[in-house]
DRENDO-1510 file (C-alpha; in Angstrom, 1 decimal, always signed):
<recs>
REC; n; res; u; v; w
REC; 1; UNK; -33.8; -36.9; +7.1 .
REC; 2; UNK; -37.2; -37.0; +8.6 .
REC; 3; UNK; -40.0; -34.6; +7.2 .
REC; 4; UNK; -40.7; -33.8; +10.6 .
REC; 5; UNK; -37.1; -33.1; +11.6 .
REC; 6; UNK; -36.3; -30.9; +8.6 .
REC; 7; UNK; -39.2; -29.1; +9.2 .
REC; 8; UNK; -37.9; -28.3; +12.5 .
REC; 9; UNK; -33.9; -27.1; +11.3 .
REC; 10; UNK; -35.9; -24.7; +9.3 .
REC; 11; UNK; -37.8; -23.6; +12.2 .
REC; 12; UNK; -34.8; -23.1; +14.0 .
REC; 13; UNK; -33.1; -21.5; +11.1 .
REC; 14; UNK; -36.0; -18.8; +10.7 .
REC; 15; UNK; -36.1; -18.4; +14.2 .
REC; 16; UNK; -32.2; -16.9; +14.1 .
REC; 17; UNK; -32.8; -15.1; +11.5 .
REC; 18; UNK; -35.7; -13.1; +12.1 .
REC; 19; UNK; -34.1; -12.6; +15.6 .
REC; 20; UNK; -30.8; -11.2; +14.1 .
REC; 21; UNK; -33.3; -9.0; +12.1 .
REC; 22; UNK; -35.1; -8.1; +15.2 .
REC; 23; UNK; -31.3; -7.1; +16.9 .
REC; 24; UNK; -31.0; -4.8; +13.4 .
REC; 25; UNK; -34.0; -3.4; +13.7 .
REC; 26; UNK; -33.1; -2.2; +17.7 .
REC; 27; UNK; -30.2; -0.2; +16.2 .
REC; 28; UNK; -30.6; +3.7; +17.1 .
REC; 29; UNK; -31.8; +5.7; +14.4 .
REC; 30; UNK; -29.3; +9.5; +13.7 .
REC; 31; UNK; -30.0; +12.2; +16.0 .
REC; 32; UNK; -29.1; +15.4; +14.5 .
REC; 33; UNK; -27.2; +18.0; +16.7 .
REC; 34; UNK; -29.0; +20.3; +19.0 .
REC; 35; UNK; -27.1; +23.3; +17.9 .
REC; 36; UNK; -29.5; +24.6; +21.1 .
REC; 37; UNK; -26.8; +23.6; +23.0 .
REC; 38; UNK; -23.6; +23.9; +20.9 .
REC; 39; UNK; -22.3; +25.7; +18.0 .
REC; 40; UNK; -22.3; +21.9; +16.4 .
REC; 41; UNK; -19.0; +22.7; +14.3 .
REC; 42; UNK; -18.1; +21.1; +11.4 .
REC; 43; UNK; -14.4; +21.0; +10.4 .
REC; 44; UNK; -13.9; +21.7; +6.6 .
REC; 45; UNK; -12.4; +18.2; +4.5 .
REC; 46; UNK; -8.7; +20.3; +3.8 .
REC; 47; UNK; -8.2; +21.4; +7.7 .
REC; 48; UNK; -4.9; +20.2; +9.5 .
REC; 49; UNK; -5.1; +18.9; +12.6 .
REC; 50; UNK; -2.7; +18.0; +15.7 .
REC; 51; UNK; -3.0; +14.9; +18.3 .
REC; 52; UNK; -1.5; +15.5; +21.2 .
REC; 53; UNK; -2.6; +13.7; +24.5 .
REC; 54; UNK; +0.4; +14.0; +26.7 .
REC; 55; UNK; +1.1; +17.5; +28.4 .
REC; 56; UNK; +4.5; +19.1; +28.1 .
REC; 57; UNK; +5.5; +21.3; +30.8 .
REC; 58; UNK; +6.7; +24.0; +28.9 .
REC; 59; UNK; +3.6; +24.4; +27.7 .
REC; 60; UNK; +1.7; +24.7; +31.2 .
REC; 61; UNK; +0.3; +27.5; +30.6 .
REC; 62; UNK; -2.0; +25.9; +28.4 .
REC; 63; UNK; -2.8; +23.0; +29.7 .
REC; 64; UNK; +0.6; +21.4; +28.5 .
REC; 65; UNK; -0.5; +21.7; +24.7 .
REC; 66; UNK; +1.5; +23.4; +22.5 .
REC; 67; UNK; -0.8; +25.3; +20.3 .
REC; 68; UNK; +1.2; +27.6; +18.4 .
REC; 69; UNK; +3.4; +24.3; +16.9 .
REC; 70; UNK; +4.2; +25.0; +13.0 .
REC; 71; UNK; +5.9; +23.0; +11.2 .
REC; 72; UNK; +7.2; +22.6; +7.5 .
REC; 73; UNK; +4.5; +20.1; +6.0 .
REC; 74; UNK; +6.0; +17.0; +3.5 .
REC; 75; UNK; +4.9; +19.0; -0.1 .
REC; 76; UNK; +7.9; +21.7; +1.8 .
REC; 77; UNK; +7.8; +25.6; +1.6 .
REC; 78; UNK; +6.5; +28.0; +4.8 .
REC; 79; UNK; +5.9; +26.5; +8.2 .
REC; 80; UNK; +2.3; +25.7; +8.7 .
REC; 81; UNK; -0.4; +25.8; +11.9 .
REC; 82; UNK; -3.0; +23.4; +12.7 .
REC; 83; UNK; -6.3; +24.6; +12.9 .
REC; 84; UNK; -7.8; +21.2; +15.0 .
REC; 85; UNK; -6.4; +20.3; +17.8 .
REC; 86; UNK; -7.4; +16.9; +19.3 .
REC; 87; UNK; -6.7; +16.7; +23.2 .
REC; 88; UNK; -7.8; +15.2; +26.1 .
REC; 89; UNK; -10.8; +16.3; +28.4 .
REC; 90; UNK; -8.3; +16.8; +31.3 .
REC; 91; UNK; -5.1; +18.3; +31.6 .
REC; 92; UNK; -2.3; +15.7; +31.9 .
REC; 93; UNK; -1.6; +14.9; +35.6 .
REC; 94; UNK; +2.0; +15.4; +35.0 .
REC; 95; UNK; +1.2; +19.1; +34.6 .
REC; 96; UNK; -1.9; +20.0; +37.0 .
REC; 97; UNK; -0.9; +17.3; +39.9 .
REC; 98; UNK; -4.8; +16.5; +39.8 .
REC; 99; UNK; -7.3; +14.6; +37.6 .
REC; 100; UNK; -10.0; +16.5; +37.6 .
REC; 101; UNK; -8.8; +19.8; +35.8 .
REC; 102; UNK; -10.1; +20.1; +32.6 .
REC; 103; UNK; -8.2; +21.1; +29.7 .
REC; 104; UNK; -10.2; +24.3; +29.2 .
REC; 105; UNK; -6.7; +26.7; +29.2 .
REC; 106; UNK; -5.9; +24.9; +26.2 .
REC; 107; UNK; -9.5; +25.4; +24.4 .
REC; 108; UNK; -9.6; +28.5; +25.0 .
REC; 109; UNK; -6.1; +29.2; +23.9 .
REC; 110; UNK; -7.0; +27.5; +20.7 .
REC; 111; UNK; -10.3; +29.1; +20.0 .
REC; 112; UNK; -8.6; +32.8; +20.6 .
REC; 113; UNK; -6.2; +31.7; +18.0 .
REC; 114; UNK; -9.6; +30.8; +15.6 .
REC; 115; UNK; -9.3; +27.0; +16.3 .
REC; 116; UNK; -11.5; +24.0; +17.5 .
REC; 117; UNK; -11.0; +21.4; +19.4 .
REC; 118; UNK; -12.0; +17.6; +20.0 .
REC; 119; UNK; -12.2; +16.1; +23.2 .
REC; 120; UNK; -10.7; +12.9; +23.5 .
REC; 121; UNK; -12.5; +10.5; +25.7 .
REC; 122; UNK; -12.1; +6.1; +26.0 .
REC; 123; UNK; -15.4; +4.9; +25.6 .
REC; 124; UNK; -14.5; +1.6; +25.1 .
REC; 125; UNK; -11.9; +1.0; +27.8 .
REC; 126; UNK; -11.5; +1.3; +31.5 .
REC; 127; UNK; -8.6; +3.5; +32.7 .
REC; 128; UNK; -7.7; +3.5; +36.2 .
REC; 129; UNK; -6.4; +7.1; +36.3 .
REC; 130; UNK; -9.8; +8.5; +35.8 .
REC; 131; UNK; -11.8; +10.5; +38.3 .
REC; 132; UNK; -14.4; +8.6; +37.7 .
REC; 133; UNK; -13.1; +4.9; +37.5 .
REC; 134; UNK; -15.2; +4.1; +40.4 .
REC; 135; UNK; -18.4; +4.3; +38.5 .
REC; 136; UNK; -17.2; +0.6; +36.6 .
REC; 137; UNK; -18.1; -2.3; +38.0 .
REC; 138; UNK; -15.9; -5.3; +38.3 .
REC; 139; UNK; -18.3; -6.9; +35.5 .
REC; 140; UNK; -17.8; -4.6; +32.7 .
REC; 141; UNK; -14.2; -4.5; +32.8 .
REC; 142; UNK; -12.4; -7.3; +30.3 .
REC; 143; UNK; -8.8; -8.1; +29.5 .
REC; 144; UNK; -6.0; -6.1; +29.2 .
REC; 145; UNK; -5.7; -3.7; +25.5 .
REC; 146; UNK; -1.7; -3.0; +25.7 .
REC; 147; UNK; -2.2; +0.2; +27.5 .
REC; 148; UNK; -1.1; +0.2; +31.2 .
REC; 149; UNK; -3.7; +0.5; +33.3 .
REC; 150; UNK; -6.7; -0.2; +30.7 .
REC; 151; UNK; -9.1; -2.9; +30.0 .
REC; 152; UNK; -11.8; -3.7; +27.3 .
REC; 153; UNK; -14.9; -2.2; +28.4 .
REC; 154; UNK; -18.4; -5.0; +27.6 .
REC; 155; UNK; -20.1; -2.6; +25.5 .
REC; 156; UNK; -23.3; -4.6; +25.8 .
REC; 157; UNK; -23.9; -3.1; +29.5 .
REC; 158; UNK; -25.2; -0.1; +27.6 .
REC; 159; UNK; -27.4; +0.5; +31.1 .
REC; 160; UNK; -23.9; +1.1; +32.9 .
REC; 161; UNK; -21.7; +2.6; +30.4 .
REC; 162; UNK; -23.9; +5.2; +27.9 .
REC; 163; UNK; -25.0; +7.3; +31.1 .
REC; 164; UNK; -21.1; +7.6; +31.9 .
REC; 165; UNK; -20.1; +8.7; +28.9 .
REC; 166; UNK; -23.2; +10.7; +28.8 .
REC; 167; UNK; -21.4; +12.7; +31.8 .
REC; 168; UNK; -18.1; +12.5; +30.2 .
REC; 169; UNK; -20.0; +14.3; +26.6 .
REC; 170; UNK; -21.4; +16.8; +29.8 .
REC; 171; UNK; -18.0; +17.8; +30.8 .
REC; 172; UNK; -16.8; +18.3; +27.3 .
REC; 173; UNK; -19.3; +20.6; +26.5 .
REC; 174; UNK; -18.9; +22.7; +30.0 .
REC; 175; UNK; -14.8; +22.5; +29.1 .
REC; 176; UNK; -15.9; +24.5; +25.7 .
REC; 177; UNK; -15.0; +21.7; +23.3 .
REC; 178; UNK; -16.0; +21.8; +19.5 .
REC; 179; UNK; -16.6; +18.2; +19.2 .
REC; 180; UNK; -15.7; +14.3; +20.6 .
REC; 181; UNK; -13.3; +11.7; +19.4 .
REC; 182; UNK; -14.9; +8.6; +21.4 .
REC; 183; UNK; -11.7; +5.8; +21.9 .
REC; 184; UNK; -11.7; +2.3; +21.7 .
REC; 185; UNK; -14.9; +1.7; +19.7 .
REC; 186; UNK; -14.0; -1.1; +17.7 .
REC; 187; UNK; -13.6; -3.7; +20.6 .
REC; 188; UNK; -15.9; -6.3; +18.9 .
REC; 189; UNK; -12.8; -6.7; +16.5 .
REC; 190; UNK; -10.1; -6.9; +19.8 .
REC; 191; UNK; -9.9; -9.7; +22.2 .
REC; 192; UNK; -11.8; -7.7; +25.0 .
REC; 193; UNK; -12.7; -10.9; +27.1 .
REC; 194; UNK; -16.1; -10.8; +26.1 .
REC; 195; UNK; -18.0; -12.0; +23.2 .
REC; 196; UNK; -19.2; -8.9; +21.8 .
REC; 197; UNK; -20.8; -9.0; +18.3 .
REC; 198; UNK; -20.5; -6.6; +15.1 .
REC; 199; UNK; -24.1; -5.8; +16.1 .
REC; 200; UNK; -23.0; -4.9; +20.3 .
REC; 201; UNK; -20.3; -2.3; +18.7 .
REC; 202; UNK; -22.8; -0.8; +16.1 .
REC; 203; UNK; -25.5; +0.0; +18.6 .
REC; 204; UNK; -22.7; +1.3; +21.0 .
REC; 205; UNK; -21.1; +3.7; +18.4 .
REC; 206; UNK; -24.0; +5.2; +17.2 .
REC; 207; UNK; -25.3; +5.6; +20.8 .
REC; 208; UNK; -22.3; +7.7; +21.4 .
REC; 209; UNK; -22.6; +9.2; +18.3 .
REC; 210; UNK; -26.2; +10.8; +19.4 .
REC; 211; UNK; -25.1; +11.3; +23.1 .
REC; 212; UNK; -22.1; +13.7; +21.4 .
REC; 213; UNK; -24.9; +15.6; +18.9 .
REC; 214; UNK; -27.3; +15.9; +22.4 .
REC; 215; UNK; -24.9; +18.3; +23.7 .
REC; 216; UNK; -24.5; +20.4; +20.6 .
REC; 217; UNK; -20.8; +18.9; +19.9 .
REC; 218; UNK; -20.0; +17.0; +16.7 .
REC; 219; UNK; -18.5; +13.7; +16.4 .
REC; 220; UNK; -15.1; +12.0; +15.0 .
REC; 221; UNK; -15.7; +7.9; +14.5 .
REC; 222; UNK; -12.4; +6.7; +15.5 .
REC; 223; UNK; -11.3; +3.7; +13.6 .
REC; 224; UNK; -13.7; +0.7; +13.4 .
REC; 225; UNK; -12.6; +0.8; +9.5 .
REC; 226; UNK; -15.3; -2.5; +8.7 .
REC; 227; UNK; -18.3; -0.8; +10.2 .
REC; 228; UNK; -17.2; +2.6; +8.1 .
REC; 229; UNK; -20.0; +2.3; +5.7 .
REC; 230; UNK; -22.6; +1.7; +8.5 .
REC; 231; UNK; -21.2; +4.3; +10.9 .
REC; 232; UNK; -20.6; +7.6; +8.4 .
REC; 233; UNK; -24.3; +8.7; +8.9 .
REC; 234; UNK; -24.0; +9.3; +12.3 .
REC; 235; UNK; -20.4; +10.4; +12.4 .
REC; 236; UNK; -19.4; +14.3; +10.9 .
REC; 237; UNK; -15.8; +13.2; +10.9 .
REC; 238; UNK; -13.3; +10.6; +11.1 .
REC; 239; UNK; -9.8; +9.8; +12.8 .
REC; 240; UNK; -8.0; +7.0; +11.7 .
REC; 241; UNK; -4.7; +5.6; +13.0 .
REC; 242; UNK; -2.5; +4.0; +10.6 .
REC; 243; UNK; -5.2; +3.4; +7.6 .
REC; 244; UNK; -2.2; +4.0; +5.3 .
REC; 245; UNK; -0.2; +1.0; +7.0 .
REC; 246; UNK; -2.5; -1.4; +6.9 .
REC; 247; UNK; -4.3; -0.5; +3.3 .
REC; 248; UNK; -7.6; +0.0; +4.5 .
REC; 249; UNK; -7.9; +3.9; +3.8 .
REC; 250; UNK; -10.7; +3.4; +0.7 .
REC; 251; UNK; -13.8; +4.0; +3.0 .
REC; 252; UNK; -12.5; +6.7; +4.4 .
REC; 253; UNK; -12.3; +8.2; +0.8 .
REC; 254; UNK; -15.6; +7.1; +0.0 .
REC; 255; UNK; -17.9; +7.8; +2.7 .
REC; 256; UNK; -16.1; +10.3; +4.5 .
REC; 257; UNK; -14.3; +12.5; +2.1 .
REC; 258; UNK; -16.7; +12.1; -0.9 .
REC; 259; UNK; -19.8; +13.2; +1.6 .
REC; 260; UNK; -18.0; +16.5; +2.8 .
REC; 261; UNK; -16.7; +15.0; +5.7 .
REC; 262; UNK; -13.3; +15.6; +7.1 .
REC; 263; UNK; -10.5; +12.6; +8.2 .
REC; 264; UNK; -8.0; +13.0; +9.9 .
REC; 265; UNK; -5.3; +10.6; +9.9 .
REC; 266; UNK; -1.9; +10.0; +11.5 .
REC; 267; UNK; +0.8; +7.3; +10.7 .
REC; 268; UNK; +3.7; +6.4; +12.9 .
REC; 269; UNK; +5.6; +4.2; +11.3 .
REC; 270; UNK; +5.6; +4.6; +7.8 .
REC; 271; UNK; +7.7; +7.4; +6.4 .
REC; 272; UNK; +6.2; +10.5; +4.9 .
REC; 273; UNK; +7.2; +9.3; +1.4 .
REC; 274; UNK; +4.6; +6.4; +2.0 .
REC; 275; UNK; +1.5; +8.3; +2.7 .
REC; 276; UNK; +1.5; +11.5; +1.8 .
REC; 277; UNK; +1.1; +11.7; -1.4 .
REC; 278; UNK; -2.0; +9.4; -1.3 .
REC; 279; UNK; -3.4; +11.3; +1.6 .
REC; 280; UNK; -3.3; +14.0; -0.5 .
REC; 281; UNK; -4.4; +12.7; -3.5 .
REC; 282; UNK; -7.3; +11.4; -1.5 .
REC; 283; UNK; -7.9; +15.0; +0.2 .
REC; 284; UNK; -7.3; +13.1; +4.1 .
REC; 285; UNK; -5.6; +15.4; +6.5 .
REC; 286; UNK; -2.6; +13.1; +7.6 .
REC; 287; UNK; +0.3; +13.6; +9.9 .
REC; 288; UNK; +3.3; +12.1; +11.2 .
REC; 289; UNK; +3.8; +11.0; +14.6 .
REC; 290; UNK; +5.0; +8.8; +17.3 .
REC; 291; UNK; +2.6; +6.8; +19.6 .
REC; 292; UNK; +3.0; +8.7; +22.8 .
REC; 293; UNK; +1.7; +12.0; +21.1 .
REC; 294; UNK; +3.5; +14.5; +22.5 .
REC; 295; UNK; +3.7; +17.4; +20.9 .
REC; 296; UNK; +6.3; +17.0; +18.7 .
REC; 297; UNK; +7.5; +14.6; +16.4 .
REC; 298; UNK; +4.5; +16.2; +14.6 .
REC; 299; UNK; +4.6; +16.7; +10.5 .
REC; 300; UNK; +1.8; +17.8; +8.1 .
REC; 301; UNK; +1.3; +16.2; +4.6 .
REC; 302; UNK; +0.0; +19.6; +3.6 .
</recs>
């Protein structure tokens, strides 16, 4: 090979490289949350927890949650209560007939009951049922994520999306939520119909991450298990779907629960005789449930 053409690979070589440290470099720094504008809770490591999303009628009341559910936990004796509930921002339609109500009959239910609650919101998908679907422009929306009615989000349009979910992290706040579990955050690992990068989804989550502290609310990092050790910083909490299933519960331990900082996690299909324990062991709040997270099937660890 030529001098002169070698010389110019290794150009091109340092070029990528100190651009991909450049990229690094852009990432956002933690902000810390303005407990100016919220009570910026933090949930202790041993609290239980309940996901529900979809609204039960008999429970209308409240927003279609049931917040009083006990049940007898997998180590067996009395019933037991969660204290942290994670819901949606809205009331289901099923039970208000709208889209716009938010779920505040349920938070407040919960916090007279000396509760907290998280306020689910998609950042990384479109949904079609949402009052403010409009606001997505044909070019951010992707391919299809087995949901009806969703699609990958391109998290690189942070112009479009961060000032959306900014007003989503708005309404959480005015419907009295403790915190924020921000959805679909791990699309660079999904085929989303885009090419994000490792990079796209780490300056996306930890955008979200200080949009949720801005407005005095904490923050759950939901999944994402690979960028776990990047992510805990900015993140006072975690939920994790299926970690036990899939093996892939160590970070969780390490920079989560080992820092102070809660997970909680669900499983739906393993039995209780394959998790528990271990989430116990490991001091993770874990439950048992079915994917359309009603209220019930619902069963502790502890």
């Amino acid at each position: 090979m030529r001098a002169a053409v070698r010389v110019a690979m290794a150009l091109a070589v340092l070029s990528v490289v100190v651009g991909a440290a450049a990229v690094a470099q852009a990432l956002p720094s933690p902000v810390a949350c303005d407990t100016t504008k919220g009570a910026c809770w933090h949930p202790a490591v041993g609290e239980r927890w309940q996901y529900q999303l979809q609204g039960v009628a008999a429970y209308a009341s409240t927003g279609g949650i049931n917040v009083n559910i006990s049940a007898v936990p997998y180590t067996g004796g009395a019933a037991v209560r969660p204290s942290v509930f994670d819901i949606d921002l809205y009331t289901d339609q099923a039970i208000s007939g709208n889209n716009t109500t938010f779920n505040t009959a349920a938070v407040n239910a919960i916090h007279a009951a000396g509760g907290h609650a998280i306020c689910y919101v998609s950042a990384g998908t479109w949904e079609n049922w949402r009052v403010d679907a409009s606001q997505f422009p044909a070019s951010v929306k992707g391919s299809k994520n087995g949901w009806p009615g969703e699609l990958w989000l391109d998290i690189r349009a942070t112009s479009i999306l961060l000032p959306i979910m900014d007003a989503r992290a708005a309404k959480c706040r005015q419907a009295g939520f403790d915190g924020i579990e921000w959805d679909n955050v791990d699309g660079y690992s999904n085929r989303t119909g885009f090419p994000l990068t490792a990079n796209d989804q780490l300056n996306y989550d930890e955008s979200l991450a200080n949009i949720a502290h801005s407005h005095g609310l904490t923050v759950a990092l939901k999944n994402d298990v690979e960028q776990v050790p990047t992510m805990a910083p900015f993140f006072d909490y975690a939920v994790n779907e299926q970690c036990q299933q899939y093996n892939e519960c160590g970070n969780y331990d390490t920079y989560f629960v080992a820092a102070g900082k809660a997970t909680f996690q669900v499983e739906y299909k393993l039995s209780l005789v394959k998790f528990c324990g271990a989430a116990n062991s490991a001091n993770r709040n874990a439950i048992k449930k079915d994917f359309d997270l009603f209220d019930t099937p619902y069963t502790p660890c502890r």
